[in-house]
C-alpha positions, 0 to 999 in steps of 0.5 A: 526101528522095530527089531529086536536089539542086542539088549534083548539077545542079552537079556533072554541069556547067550551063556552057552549059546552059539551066536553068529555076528556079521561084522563089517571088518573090511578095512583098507590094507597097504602092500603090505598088508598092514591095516591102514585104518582099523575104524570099522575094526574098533567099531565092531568091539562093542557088540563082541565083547558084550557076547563075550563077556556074557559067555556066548561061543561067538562066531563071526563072519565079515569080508575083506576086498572084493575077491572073486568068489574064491580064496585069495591070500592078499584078502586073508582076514588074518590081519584083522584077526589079529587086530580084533584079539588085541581089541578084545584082549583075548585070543581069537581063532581064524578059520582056514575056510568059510564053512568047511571042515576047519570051521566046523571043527573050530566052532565045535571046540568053541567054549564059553566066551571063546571066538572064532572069526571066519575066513572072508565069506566071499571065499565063497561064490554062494555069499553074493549070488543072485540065485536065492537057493543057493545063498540059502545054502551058505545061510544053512552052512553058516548056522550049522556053525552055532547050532540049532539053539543059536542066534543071529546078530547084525552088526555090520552096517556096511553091508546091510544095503545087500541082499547077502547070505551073511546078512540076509538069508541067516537071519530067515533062519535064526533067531535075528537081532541087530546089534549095538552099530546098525541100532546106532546107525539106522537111529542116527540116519533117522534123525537126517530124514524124519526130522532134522534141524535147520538149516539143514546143510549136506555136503558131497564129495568124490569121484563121480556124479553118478554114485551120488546123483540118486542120493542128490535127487533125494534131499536137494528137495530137503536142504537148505545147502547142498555143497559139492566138492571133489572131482564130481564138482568139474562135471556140474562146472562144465554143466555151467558152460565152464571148461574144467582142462583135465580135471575128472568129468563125466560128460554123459552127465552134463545135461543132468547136472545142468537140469539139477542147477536149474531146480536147485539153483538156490540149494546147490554151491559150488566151488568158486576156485580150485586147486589144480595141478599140472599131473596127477601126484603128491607132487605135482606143480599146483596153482589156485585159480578161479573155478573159470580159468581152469588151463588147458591141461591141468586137472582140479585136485582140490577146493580152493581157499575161497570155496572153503570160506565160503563153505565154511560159512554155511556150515558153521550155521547149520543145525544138522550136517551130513557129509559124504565124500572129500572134497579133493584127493586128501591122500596127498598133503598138497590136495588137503586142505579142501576136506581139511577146511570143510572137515573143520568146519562141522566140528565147529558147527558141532560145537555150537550143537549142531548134529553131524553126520560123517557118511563112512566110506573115505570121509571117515578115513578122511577124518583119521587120516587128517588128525581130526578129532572123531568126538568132533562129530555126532557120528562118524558111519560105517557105511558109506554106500549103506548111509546113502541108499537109506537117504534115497529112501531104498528099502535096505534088505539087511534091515528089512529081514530083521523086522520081520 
């Protein structure tokens, strides 16, 4: 990548100097409002606290959920402040605002190795607008808040894949760099396209065919194995002929899947059985049945037993492994052991020196949740749908900006 790093930033000097960081931080909170996975929160850190300890007046700015372009209390980023000063073992400032008087005043006060983290910029209607003046306007607002003799740095990898003013637009503006997480993370997504090891074994997971059809598309062509697992398993069983009972499908993809079965008959796998169960809940009634004898009914919750030796057996060979997406509802203890199973699997793939690729999103919360060990991959991403997009070979607009 042909950008200027947080290394260069470093080493032209920050003491003094006003940075703006744009983090991912959006976390998954319970009812509480507890955070239930801090992963992108301990991501960030490194990038910080190298600003921090340099003497820069750091600004940060990040969102939280999907609010609707104006304040929301229940997506308040007080709970990661909160988390980021017992990170950093320092005091950190959270605005009241985005980039009104609270935040202006606040980053005026800034010292030397001070934060401030601002209130979720989606707040703000103009952060996701599709009206370039008007993102333009936030940009502008936001790099008031550092100063003229500011810097810009990107660290939030999972946003990267939108054409935002925190992402986007600021770094038209400002001195731009990319920070220690998206350096990594475009370096490691790199080696899955340029040039991976073989075999080379992808698997996928989830909800739905139509989230991940385009990054199919792209690297069925590329692999050796292509696994495919969680509820968008049902929709290319059914493509076979099979009837998949209550399980999730999406049958406006049907025929699309049968068309990929037929091109990619030697690269894709599918489950042979599945855990299912009579209603959707930790404790349902659950069975293990072949992937052909799904009752009328009952719905696949899970891989079965087979489906994860099988897997396993492929991926345990492989050189290089990219996974994205559980393989049932691992939330649920009775519906674990599919992503478990397949999670093992490359850990012991990358024990035998294997790269492997967790792709963000609820793989890596799959991870944590689960007990398993993080150094029990290459890299675990933060960007779910940022890792995807640069496996279809998009153009990512928050990587683009900074090559210019």
């Amino acid at each position: 990548m042909a950008v200027e790093t947080l290394q260069d930033l470093l080493n032209e000097g920050v003491e003094g100097r006003g940075v703006l960081v744009r983090s991912d931080l959006n976390v998954p909170l319970d009812e509480n409002g507890e955070i239930t996975d801090p992963g992108r929160i301990i991501a960030s850190i490194p990038t910080l606290r190298a600003l921090v300890e340099a003497g820069a007046k750091v600004v940060v700015t990040a969102h939280l959920g999907r609010p609707k372009g104006e304040p929301d209390p229940k997506f308040s980023l007080a709970p990661v402040a909160a988390k980021l000063a017992e990170l950093l073992d320092r005091n950190v400032q959270l605005a009241g605002d985005v980039v009104g008087y609270d935040a202006l005043s606040r980053s005026e006060g800034l010292t030397d190795g001070d934060v401030l983290l601002l209130e979720n910029v989606r707040f703000d209607p103009r952060e996701t607008s599709k009206d370039d003046a008007e993102r333009a306007k936030l940009a502008a607002a936001l790099v008031e808040l550092v100063g003229e003799d500011g810097a810009f740095v990107s660290d939030g990898f999972g946003v990267v894949h939108r054409k935002q003013a925190s992402v986007y637009d600021v770094a038209k503006v400002l001195p731009h760099y990319a920070g220690t997480l998206v350096a990594a993370e475009v370096e490691v997504l790199a080696k899955l396209t340029e040039s991976p090891q073989r075999p080379y074994a992808v698997v996928l997971g989830g909800s739905k065919v139509s989230d991940k059809l385009a990054v199919i598309e792209a690297l069925a062509p590329k692999v050796d194995t292509l696994v495919i697992g969680g509820g968008m398993c049902f929709t290319f069983l059914a493509a076979q002929g099979l009837s998949v009972g209550a399980s999730l499908l999406q049958e406006e993809m049907i025929e699309t899947c049968k068309g990929l079965l037929e091109r990619y008959a030697d690269v894709i796998h599918l489950p042979r059985d599945i855990v299912v169960a009579n209603k959707f809940a930790a404790d349902a009634d659950s069975k293990v049945v072949p992937a052909n004898q799904i009752p009328d009914g009952w719905l696949g919750l899970d891989v079965g037993p087979e489906s994860v030796d099988r897997f396993a057996a492929l991926l345990t060979e492989a050189k290089t492994v990219f996974w994205n997406g559980p393989m049932g509802v691992f939330e649920f203890e009775n519906f674990a052991a599919g992503t478990r199973g397949v999670a093992e699997a490359i850990v012991t793939a990358t024990g035998k020196g294997a790269f492997t690729v967790v792709g963000g999103g609820d793989s890596a919360a799959a991870v944590r949740a689960l007990g398993l060990p993080e150094d029990g991959f290459s890299h675990i991403s933060t960007g779910g749908g940022a890792s995807l997009e640069y496996l279809e070979g998009k153009e990512l607009p928050g990587i683009a900006v900074l090559e210019d």
